[in-house]
N, C-alpha and C positions, 0 to 999 in steps of 0.2 A: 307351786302351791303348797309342797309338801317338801320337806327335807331328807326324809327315810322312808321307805315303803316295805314293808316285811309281807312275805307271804308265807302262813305260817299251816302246820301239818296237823296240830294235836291244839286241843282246849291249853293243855300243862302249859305248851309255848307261847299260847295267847298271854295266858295270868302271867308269864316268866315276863313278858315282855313289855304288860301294862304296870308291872312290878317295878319294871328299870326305868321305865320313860315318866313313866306319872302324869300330870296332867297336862305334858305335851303330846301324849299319844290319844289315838281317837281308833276305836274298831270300825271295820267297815267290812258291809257285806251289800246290799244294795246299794248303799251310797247315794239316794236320790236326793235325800236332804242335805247331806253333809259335803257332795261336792260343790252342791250352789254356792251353800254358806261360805266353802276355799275360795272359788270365783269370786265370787265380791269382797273376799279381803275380811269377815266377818268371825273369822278364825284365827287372827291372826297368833295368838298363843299356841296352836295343835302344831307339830314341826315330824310327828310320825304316826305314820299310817301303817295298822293290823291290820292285815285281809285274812279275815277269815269265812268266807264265802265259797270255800271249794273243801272245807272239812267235814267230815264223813260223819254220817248218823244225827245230825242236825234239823235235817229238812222233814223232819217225819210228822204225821199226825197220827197218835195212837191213844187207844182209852184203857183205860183200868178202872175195871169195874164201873162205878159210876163217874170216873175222870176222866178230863181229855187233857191229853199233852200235845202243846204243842211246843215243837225244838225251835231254836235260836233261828234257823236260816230257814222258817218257812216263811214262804212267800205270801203276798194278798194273790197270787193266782192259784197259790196250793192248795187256799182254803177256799178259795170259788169253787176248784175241782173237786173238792173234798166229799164223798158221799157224807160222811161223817159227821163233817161240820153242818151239811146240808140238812140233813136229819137232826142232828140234836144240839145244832149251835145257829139255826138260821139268820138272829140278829149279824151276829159275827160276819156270817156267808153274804151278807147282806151288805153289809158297810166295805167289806173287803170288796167288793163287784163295784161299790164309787170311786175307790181310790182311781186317782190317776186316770191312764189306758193300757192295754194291755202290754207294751212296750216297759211301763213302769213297774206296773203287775209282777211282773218279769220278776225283777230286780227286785224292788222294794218289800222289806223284811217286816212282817208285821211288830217282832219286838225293837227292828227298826224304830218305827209307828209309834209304838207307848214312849220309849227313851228321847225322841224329840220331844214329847211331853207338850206340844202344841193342844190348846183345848179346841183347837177345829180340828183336830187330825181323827179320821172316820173311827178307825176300828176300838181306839182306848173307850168312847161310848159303851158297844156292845157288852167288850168283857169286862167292864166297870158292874156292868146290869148282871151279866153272869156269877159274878162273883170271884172271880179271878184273885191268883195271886203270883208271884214272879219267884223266879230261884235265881239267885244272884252267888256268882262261884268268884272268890280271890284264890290265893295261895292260902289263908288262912284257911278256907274251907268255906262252906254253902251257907248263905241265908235264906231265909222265905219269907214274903211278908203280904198284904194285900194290898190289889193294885189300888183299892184306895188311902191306902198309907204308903206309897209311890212317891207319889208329885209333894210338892211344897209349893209351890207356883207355876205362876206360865214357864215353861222351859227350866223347870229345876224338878230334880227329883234327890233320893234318898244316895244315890248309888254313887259308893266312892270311884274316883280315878283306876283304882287297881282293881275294879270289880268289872264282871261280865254276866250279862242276862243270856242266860243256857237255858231256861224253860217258861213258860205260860203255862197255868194248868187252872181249868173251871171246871164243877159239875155238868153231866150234859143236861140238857134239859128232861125232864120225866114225862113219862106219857101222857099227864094230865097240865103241863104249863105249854103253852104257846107265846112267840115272841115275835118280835118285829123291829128292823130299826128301819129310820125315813129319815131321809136326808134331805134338806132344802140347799139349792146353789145357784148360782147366778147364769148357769148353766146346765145342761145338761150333763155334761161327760167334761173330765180335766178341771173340776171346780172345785176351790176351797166352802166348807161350811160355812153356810150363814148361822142355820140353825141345825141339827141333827140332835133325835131322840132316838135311844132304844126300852122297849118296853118289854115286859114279863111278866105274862100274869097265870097265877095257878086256879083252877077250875074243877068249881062240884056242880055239875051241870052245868046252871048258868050263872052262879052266886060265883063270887072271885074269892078266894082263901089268901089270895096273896099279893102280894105286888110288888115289882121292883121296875121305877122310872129313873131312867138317866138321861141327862142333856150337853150336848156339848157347846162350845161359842155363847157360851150367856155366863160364866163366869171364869177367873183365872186357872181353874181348873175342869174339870168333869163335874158335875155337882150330882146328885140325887133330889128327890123331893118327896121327902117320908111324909112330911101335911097330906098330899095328896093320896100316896101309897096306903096310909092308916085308914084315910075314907075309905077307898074303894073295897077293901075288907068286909065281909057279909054280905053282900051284894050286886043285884045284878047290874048290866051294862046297860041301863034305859041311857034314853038320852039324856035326860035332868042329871042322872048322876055323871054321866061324861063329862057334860059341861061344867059343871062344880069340880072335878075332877081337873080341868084343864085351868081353871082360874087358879086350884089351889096349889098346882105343876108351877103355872105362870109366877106366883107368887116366890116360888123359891129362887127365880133366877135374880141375878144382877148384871145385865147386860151393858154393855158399851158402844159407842160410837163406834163405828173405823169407816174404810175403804170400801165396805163389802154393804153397808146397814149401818140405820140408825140405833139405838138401842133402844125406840119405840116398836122398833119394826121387829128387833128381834125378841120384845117381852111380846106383841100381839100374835109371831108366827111360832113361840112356843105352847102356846095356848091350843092354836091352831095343829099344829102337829101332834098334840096331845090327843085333841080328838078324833087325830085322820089315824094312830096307831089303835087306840079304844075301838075305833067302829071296825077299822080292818080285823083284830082279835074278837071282836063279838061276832062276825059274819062268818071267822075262819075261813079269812082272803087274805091270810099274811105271809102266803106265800107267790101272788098275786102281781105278774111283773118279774118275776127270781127267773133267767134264765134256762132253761132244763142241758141245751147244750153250748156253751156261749163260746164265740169266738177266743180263743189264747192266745193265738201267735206265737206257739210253743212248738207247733210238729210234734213230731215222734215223740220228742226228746223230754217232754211231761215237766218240764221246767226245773230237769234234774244236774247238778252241775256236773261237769266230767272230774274225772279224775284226778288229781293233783298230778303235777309232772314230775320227774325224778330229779329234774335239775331245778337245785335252788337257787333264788334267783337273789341279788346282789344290786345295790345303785352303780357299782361299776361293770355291770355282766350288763350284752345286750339281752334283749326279750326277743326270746326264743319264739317264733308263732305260725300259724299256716291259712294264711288270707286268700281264701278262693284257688283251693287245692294247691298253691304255691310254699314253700316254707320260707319265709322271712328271719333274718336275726338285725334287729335294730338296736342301735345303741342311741345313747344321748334321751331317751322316751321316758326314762322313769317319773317326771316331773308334770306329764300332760294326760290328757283327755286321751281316751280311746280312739276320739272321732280327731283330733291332731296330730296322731299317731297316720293313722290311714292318710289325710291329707299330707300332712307335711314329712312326713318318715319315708311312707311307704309309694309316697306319689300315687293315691287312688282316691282322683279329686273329684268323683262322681257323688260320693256321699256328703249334703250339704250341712252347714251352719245354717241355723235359722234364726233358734230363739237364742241358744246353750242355755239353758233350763229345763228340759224335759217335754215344753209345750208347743213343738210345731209337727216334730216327728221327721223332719227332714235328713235326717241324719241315723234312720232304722240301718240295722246292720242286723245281722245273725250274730250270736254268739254263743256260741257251743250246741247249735239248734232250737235258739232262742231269740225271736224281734227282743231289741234294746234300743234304748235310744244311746246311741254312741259317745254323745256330750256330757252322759251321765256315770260314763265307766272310765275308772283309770284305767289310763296305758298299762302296766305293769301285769292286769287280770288277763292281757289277753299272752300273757306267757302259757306257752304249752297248751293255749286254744284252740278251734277252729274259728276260722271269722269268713262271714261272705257277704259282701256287699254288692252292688249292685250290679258292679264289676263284672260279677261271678254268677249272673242269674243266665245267661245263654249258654244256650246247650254248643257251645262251640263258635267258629266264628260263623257259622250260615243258618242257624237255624236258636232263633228267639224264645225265650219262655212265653209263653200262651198268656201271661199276663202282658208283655212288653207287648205282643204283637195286637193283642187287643186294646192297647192304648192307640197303638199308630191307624188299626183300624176303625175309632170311633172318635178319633179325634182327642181322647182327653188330656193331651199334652197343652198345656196351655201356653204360661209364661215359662214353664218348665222346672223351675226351681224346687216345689215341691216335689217330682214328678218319683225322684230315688225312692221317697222315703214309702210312698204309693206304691210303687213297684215292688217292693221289698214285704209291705204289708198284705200286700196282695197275694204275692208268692207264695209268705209264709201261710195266709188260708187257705189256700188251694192245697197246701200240702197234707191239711188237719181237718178239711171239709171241701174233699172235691167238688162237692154241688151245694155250696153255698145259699144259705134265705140270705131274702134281703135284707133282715135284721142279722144275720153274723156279717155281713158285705158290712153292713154301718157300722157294729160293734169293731169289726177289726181294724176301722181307720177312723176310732175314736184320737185317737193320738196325732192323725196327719191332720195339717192344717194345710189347706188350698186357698190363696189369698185372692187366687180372681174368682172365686164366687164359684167353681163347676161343679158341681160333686155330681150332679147329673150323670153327666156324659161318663164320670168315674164311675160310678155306681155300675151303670151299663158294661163297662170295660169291664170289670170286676167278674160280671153274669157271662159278659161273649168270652172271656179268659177259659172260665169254668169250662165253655161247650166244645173248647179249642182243647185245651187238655182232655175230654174226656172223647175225641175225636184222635187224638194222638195216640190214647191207650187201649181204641177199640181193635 
C-alpha cells in the first residue's frame, strides 16, 4: 500500500521529511480515513507514510485564558473525556461522541477530521460554530488562519504538501452562550451525516444577543446561515420566531443527491434540526442525552500513546513488538495492516476480517491499552508496542476471562465469527467499569457487528461477565 514508512520522534523530523517527500508523502496518526483510501487503491500518488502518533505533548487539551487548544494527536475520545471541552466546548464534545465507535474514537485524530475536509465529517461543524482557527507549521515557520478560510471544496483545503496541522484553537464558550450540535444518520452509532448542525446562541435572559449556526452535508463545504443568525438577534425563542429562524437556516443550504438522501430530504431535515437545536437551547436541555460516563475502551491507559521505542525502525529492520506478553520480531510487515500482521506474520488467526474498514469490529485488538480496530492500523505502529488479542485474554491455559466464560455460559457464541471482537470489547469494559449499565454494555459494542441478529443473549453475557469478575475479586 505504501512504499516507506517513517516513524518519526520530533514535529522538526515530520517538516524535514514532508520537506523531501512532497506530495508523495501523507502524515498519519489515526489513520481511519487514510488507510481506507490505500486499500481501495485511491491513493495511488501517496508512496510515504509519517507516523506521527506516538510524539510527545501533542494529545493535550489546554485553555489560555479564554482559549482552548487543542494538540494534533487529540483524539475524538480525548475530547468525549474532556471535562473541559464538556464545559465549554459541548458542541464539539458532542459531535466527537458520533464519530465512529469507540474502537475508532481510539485512533481517529480530530485534526485528523478537519484535514479530510469531508463536509459530513462531525466535528469540523462544531468548531466551524466556535470559531476556530488551525496553526499549520512547515520548515518555513507557522501560519494561522480560520477554519473557515480552511477548505476550498469538498476534500481540498489550504495546506500545502510540506505543511502540518499542530494546533486547533477556539474561544470557550462564556457563561452566558449555550450550544448544541445534532446529528441526523441513517443510524444510530457508525454513521455518515445525512444532515448535522451546530448551534450557538448568546443570552440576556431570554432575548438572543447572538448567534452562530453551522450545517454540515447540505453544501460542498461547512456553510453558516447569517440570514437566519441576523433574525434571531433581539429576541426571544417563541416558536413563530424558531420556525422563521429554521426556513431562513433552510434557505442557506444547497443540498444534493447521494447514497445517504435526497436533497429534498436534506433541505426539509435542515429546517427540522434547526428547530430540534432552537428548542433544546431555549429549555436548556442541550446537554440532554451527553453521556456523564460513557464507555471508552481505553482501560487505564486514557487513550494515552506509550512511549516511542529506542530502536528506530527501518523498511528493512523487522518490527520489534510484544503480542500477549510474548515478544515478537517480524520482518517482511512493513507494507500491511495491523490485523495481517497478527494473522499472517505472527500466526494469531483468532482476530477476524470482516469488513477492513473500521465497521464490523471483528478484528478489536488492544493496542497499547487501547480497543482498535486492527484493519485500521499499520503494521509498522505496533513496533515497540504491546498488543493483545484475543489470544491473550485467559488468565492461563485453565482458567477463562469472566467475559469468555460468560459467553459459553449464556450461549452468546453464535456463528462465532464475530465472537473475538465481542470478547475483546467486553474485556476491555470490564476493565474501565466493572459494573457496567446497560447503556455502557451497548455503547462499548457500538463498533461490533453480530450478523445473526443476538445481541440479546450478548448484552446478558456482558452483565453475567461483570458478576463473574466481581466474584473472582471478592
Amino acid at each position: 500500500m505504501w512504499k516507506h514508512y517513517y516513524t518519526v520522534t520530533s514535529v522538526a523530523e515530520a517538516l524535514q521529511l514532508l520537506a523531501e517527500h512532497g506530495s508523495k508523502a501523507r502524515l498519519i496518526a489515526g489513520g481511519t480515513d487514510l488507510l481506507i483510501e490505500l486499500e481501495r487503491a485511491q491513493r495511488p500518488d501517496v508512496e510515504t507514510l509519517i507516523d506521527i502518533s506516538r510524539l510527545p505533548n501533542l494529545d493535550t487539551i489546554q485553555r489560555y485564558g479564554d482559549q482552548i487548544r487543542l494538540g494534533a494527536l487529540v483524539t475524538h475520545n480525548h475530547a468525549v473525556a474532556s471535562p473541559l471541552i464538556a464545559e465549554y466546548a459541548l458542541p464539539l464534545a458532542q459531535a466527537a461522541w458520533e464519530v465512529g465507535a469507540p474502537q475508532i474514537r481510539n485512533r481517529a485524530t480530530i485534526a485528523g477530521n478537519l484535514i479530510t475536509a469531508s463536509p459530513a465529517n462531525d466535528t469540523i461543524t462544531p468548531l466551524w460554530a466556535l470559531g476556530a482557527s488551525v496553526t499549520l507549521a512547515s520548515l518555513q515557520g507557522e501560519r494561522s488562519l480560520p477554519l473557515s478560510q480552511f477548505y476550498t471544496g469538498v476534500r481540498r483545503t489550504v495546506m500545502r504538501p510540506d505543511e502540518m496541522l499542530i494546533a486547533i484553537d477556539f474561544p470557550a464558550l462564556a457563561a452566558d452562550e449555550r450550544g448544541i450540535f445534532i446529528k441526523l444518520g441513517l443510524r444510530h452509532t457508525q454513521a455518515i451525516s445525512v444532515v448535522n448542525i451546530a448551534a450557538i446562541l448568546r443570552f440576556e435572559g431570554e432575548i438572543v444577543r447572538s448567534a452562530r449556526l453551522t450545517f454540515g452535508c447540505v453544501a460542498p463545504t461547512i456553510i453558516s446561515a447569517p440570514q437566519a443568525e441576523a433574525y434571531l438577534i433581539g429576541k426571544p425563542l417563541t416558536d413563530e420566531v424558531i420556525a422563521e429562524a429554521a426556513r431562513l437556516a433552510a434557505l442557506a443550504t444547497t443540498p444534493i443527491s447521494d447514497v445517504r438522501s435526497s436533497a429534498e430530504y436534506r433541505l426539509a431535515m435542515a429546517a427540522t434540526l434547526t428547530k430540534r437545536a432552537l428548542r433544546a437551547l431555549r429549555s436548556g436541555e442541550e446537554r440532554r442525552g451527553y453521556p456523564e460516563s460513557p464507555a471508552m475502551l481505553w482501560g487505564n491507559s486514557a487513550g494515552r500513546a506509550a512511549p516511542l521505542p529506542q530502536l528506530t525502525l527501518h523498511d528493512d529492520q523487522p518490527i520489534q513488538t510484544t503480542i500477549n506478553g510474548k515478544p515478537y520480531r517480524l520482518s517482511g510487515a512493513h507494507h500491511k495492516t495491523l490485523l495481517r500482521l497478527l494473522r499472517e506474520d505472527a500466526k494469531l488467526v483468532g482476530t477476524k476480517e470482516g469488513c477492513a474498514e473500521g465497521e464490523c469490529g471483528a478484528c478489536t485488538v488492544f493496542l497499547d491499552g487501547a480497543a482498535v480496530m486492527a484493519c485500521m492500523v499499520p503494521a509498522p505502529r505496533a513496533h515497540g508496542a504491546e498488543i493483545v488479542t484475543v489470544e491473550g485474554l485467559a488468565h492461563g491455559a485453565e482458567r477463562l476471562h469472566p467475559i469468555q466464560q460468560a459467553f459459553i455460559e449464556l450461549g452468546a457464541v453464535q456463528c462465532g465469527y464475530c465472537t473475538p471482537g465481542f470478547l475483546m470489547s467486553g474485556a476491555k469494559l470490564l476493565e474501565e467499569h466493572p459494573a457496567p449499565s446497560e447503556a455502557q454494555i451497548k455503547e462499548s459494542i457500538a463498533g461490533n457487528l453480530c450478523r445473526c441478529t443476538g445481541y440479546y443473549s450478548i448484552v446478558a453475557a456482558f452483565k453475567r461477565a461483570a458478576e463473574l469478575q466481581a466474584a473472582q475479586q471478592a
